[in-house]
C-alpha positions as a printed Julia matrix, in Angstrom:
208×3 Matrix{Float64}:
  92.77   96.19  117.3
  90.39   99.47  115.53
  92.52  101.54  117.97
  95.67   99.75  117.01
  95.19  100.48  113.41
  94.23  104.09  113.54
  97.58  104.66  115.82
  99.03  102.99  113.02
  97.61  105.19  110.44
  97.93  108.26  112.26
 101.47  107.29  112.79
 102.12  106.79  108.93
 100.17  110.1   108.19
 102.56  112.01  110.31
 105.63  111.05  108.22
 104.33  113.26  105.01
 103.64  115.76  107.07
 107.41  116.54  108.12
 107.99  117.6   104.59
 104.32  119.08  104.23
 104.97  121.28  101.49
 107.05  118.49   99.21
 103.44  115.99   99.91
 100.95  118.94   98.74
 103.33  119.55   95.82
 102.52  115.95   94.8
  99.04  115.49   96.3
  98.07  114.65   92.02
 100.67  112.22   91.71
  99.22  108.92   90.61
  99.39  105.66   92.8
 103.16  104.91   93.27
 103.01  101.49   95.02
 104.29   98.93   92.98
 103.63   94.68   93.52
 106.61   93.3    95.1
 108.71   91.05   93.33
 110.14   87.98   94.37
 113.21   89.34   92.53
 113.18   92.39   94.82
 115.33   90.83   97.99
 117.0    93.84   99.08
 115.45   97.28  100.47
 117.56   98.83   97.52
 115.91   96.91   95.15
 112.56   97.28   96.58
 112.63  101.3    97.08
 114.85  101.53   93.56
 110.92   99.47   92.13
 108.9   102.42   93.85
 110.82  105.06   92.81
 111.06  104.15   88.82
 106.99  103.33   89.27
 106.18  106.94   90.43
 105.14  109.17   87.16
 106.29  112.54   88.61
 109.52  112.98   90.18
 110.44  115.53   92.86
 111.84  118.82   91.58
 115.68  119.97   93.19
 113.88  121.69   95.69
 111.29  119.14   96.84
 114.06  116.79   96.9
 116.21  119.41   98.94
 113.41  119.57  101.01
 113.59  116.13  101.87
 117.04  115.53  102.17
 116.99  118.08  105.31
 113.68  117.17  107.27
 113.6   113.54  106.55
 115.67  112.16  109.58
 113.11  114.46  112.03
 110.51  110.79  110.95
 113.34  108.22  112.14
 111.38  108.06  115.81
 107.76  107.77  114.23
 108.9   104.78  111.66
 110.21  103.09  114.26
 107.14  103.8   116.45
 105.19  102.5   113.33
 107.58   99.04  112.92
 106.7    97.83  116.55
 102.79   98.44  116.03
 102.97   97.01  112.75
 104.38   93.64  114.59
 101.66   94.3   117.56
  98.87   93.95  114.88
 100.71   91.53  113.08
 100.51   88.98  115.44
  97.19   90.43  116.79
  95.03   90.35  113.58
  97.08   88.64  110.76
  97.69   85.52  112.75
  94.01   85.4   114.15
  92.69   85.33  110.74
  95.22   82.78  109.77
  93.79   80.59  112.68
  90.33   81.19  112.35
  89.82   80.31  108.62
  92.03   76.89  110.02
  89.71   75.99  112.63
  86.62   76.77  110.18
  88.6    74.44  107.92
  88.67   72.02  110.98
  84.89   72.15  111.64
  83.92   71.06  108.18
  85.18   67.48  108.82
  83.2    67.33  111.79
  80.46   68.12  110.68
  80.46   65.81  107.77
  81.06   62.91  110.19
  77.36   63.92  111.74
  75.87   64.08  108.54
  75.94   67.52  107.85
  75.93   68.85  104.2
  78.71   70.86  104.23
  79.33   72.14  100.22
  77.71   75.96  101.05
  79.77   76.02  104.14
  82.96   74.8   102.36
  82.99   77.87   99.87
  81.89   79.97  102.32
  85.04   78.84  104.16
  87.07   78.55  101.01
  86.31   82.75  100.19
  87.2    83.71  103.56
  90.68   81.83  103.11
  91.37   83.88  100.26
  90.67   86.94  102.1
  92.81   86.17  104.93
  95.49   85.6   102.69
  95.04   88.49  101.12
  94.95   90.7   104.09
  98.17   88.45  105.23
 100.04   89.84  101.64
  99.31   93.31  102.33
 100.29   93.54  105.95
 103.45   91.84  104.94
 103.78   94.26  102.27
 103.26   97.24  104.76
 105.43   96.35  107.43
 108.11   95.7   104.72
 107.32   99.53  102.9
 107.77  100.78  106.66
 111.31   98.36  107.48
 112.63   99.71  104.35
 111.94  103.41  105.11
 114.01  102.52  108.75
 116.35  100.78  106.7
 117.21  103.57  103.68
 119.28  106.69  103.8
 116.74  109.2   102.93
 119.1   111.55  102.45
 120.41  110.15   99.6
 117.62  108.69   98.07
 114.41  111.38   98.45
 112.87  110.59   95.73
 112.7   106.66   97.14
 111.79  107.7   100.54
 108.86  109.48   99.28
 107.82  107.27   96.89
 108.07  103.99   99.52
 106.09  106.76  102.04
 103.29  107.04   99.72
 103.39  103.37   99.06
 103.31  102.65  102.84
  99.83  105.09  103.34
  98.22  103.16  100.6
  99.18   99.62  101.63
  97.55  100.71  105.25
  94.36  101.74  103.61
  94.35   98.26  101.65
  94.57   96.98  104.86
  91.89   98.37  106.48
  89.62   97.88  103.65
  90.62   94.09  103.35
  90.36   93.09  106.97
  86.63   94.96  107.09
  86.44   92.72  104.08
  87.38   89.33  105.76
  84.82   90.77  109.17
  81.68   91.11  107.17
  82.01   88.26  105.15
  82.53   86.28  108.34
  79.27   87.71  109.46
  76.79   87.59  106.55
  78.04   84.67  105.72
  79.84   82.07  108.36
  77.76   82.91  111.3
  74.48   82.49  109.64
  75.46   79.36  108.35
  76.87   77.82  111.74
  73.79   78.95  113.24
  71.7    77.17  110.87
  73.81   74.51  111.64
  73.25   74.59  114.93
  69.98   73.96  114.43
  70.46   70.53  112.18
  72.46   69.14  114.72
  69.68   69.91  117.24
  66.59   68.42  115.35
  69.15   65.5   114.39
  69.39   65.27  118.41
  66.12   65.06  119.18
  65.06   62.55  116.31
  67.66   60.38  117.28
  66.21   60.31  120.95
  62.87   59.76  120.04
């Protein structure tokens, strides 16, 4: 999955890189990427968001620029969409499960006796995470299905704005899901191994 997501990322990187010039023109801009909103149903709507959140629009000839090099990233967006569903199902939904069966395990081990409050918030702050990381790669792959879906020719300013939104949704992604994998190991493994442990010295008691 590392490999998957630095394709992806190297894939998204490329896109800016067709219209080099416009991207080091605007390399300053401040952070364009804008919540979605429940009220924003259509790509229109969504790029129409990023574009009024930028603070510095594109100039006639950045936007020029754009207009004539923009179609030359059709290929690598699409490229992007079906790794963006690879990982989807790959990493979002394995998260998904995992925190589930964690979930599971709790009951278990309260039915053997097992103290489970520590392991319950443990449990309860990983769920958050994973739903987190779940928001933003459903925010990505939508910033990516909108740039298919748009006329950049007709909208630069949105296709650069939805662009830049796209790069830093990936790096939230990457930084939440190394979230979710530490905290599942300083913090859910230990436990479950200490765990492990109980149930083993309950064992042997019991056999005594």
């Amino acid at each position: 999955m590392k490999k998957h997501i630095q394709i992806l990322g190297a894939t998204l990187l490329v896109v800016p890189l067709v219209f080099a010039d416009v991207v080091s023109a605007m390399e300053d801009m401040p952070s364009t990427t804008t919540p979605e909103s429940s009220q924003q149903t259509t790509t229109e709507e969504r790029v129409k968001a990023r574009r009024e959140a930028a603070k510095q629009k594109l100039t006639d000839m950045q936007a020029t620029m754009i207009k004539n090099r923009c179609k030359q990233a059709n290929t690598i967006i699409a490229n992007a969409q079906r790794r963006i569903a690879t990982f989807q199902t790959n990493r979002d939904d394995r998260y998904t499960k995992l925190v589930d069966k964690l979930d599971d395990f709790s009951a278990r081990l309260k039915a053997a006796g097992i103290d489970t409050t520590e392991y319950d918030a443990q449990v309860k702050a990983l769920d958050v995470l994973a739903q987190q990381f779940h928001t933003d790669v459903t925010q990505l792959k939508q910033a990516v299905d909108d740039l298919h879906d748009m006329d950049c020719t007709t909208d630069p300013a949105g296709f650069v704005a939805t662009v830049k939104a796209a790069v830093e949704l990936r790096q939230d992604v990457i930084a939440k899901g190394r979230e979710f994998r530490t905290k599942l190991r300083t913090t859910i493994k230990p436990t479950l191994a200490a765990f492990k442990v109980d149930l083993q010295a309950k064992k042997t008691h019991e056999e005594q």
